[in-house]
C-alpha positions as CSV (number, residue, x, y, z in Angstrom):
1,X,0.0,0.0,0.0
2,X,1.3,3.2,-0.9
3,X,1.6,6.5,1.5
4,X,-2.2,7.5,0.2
5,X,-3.6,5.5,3.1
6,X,-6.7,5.9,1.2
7,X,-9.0,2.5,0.4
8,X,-5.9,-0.3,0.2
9,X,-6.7,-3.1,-2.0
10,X,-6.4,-7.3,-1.3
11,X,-3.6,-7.5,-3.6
12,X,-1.9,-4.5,-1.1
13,X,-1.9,-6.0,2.0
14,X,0.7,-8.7,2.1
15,X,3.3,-6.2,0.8
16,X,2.0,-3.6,3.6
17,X,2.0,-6.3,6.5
18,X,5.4,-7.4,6.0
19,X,6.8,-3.5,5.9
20,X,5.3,-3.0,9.0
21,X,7.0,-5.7,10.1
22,X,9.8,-4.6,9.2
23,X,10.0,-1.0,10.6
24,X,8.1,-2.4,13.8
25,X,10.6,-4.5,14.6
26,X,13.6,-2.6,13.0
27,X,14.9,-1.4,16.4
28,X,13.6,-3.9,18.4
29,X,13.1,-8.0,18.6
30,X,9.2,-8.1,18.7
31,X,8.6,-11.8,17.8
32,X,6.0,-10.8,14.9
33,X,6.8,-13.7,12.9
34,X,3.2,-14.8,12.1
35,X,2.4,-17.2,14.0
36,X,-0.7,-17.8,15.9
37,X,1.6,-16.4,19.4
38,X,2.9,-13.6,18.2
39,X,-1.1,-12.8,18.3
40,X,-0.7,-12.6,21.4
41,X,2.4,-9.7,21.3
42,X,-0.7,-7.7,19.1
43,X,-2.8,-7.6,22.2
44,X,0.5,-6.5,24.2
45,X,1.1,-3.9,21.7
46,X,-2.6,-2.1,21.3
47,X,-3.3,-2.5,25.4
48,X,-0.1,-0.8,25.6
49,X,-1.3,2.1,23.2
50,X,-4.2,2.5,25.0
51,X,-2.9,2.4,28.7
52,X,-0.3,5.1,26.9
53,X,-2.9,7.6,26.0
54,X,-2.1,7.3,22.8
55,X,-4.8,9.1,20.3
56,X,-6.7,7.0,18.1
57,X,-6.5,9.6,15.2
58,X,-2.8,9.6,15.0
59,X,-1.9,5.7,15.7
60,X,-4.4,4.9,12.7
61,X,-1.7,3.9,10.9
62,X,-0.3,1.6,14.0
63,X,-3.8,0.0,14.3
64,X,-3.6,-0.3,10.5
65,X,-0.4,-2.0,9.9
66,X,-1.7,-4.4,12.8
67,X,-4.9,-5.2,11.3
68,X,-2.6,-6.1,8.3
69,X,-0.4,-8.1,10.2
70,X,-3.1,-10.2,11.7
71,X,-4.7,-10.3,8.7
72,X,-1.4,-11.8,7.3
73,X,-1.5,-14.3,10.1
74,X,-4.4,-15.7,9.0
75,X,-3.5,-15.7,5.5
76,X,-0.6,-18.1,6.0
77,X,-2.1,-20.4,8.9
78,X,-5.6,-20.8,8.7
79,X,-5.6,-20.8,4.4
80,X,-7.3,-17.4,4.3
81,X,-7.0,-15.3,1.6
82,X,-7.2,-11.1,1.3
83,X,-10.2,-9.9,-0.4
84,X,-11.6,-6.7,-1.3
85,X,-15.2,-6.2,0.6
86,X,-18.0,-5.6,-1.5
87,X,-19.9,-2.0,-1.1
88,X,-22.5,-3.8,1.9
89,X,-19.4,-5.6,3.1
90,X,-17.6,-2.2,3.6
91,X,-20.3,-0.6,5.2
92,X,-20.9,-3.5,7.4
93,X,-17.2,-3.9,8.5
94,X,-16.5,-0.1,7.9
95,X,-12.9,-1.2,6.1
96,X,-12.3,-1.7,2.6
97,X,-10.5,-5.2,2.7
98,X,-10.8,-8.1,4.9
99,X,-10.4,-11.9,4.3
100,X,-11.7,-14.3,3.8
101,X,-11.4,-18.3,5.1
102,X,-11.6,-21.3,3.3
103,X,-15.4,-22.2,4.1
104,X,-16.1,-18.7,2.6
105,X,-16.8,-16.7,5.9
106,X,-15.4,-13.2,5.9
107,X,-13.2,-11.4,8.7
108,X,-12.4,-8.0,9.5
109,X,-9.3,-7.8,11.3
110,X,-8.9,-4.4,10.9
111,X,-12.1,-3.7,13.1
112,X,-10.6,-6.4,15.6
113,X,-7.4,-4.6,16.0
114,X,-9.5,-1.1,16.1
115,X,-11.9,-3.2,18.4
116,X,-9.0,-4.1,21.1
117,X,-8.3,-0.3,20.9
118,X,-11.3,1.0,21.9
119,X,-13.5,-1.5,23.7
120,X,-10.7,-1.6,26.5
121,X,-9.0,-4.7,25.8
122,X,-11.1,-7.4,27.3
123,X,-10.9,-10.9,26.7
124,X,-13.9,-11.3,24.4
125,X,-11.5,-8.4,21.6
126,X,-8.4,-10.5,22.7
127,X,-6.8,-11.7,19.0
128,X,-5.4,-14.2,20.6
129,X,-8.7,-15.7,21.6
130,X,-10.1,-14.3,18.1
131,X,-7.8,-17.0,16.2
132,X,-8.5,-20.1,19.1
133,X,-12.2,-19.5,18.2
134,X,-12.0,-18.7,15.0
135,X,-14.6,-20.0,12.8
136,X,-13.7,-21.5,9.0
137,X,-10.3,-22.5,9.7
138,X,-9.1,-25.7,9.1
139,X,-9.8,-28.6,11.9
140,X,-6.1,-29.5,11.7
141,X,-4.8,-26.0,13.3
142,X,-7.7,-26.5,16.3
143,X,-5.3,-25.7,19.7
144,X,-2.1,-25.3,18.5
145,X,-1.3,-22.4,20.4
């Protein structure tokens, strides 16, 4: 995704995940390697944010490049893939991508990350929790965390 920051596509968000990754973790060793734990560092990071004060206007592109990330998660280990939402999706989700898993439900990780933001962190917006309960991915991944 370029600086525009303005309706990213599918086909943008792998790209934009893994530079996040790489400036998040260019001074220090977060373990974002996306995995189904490092889900768990996300709900570090955003409870952090928020016990920090920080403004939700300004860390939009923080909670972005998270969303992304997560999204990216479940891209490689539940056999998701990035999709553009459809004009009801978007207004229903309030983001213009998502993904979606291989028994055709749809996710918003985006809102999740935005959720874990605002809603005050508890367990029920935990990402974490979001992928151990996830619904539409694959029986084999069930508790691996």
């Amino acid at each position: 995704m370029s600086e525009r920051d303005v309706r990213p596509y599918a086909s943008e968000m792998r790209a934009y995940a893994a530079a996040f990754v790489a400036r998040a973790t260019a001074r220090s060793r977060l373990p974002l390697d996306y995995s189904e734990r490092s889900l768990r560092v996300v709900d570090f990071l955003i409870d952090g944010m928020r016990k920090g004060g920080s403004d939700p206007g300004r860390a939009q592109r923080v909670f972005f490049g998270l969303g992304a990330y997560v999204g990216e998660v479940l891209v490689r280990r539940a056999g998701a893939v990035w999709v553009d939402f459809d004009a009801d999706q978007q207004a229903y989700f309030g983001q213009p991508v998502g993904i979606r898993m291989p028994d055709g439900r749809v996710w918003n990780p985006l809102g999740k990350v935005l959720n874990r933001f605002e809603v005050g962190g508890g367990p029920e917006e935990s990402l974490q929790t979001f992928w151990l309960t996830l619904h539409g991915r694959p029986r084999r991944d069930l508790g691996r965390l």
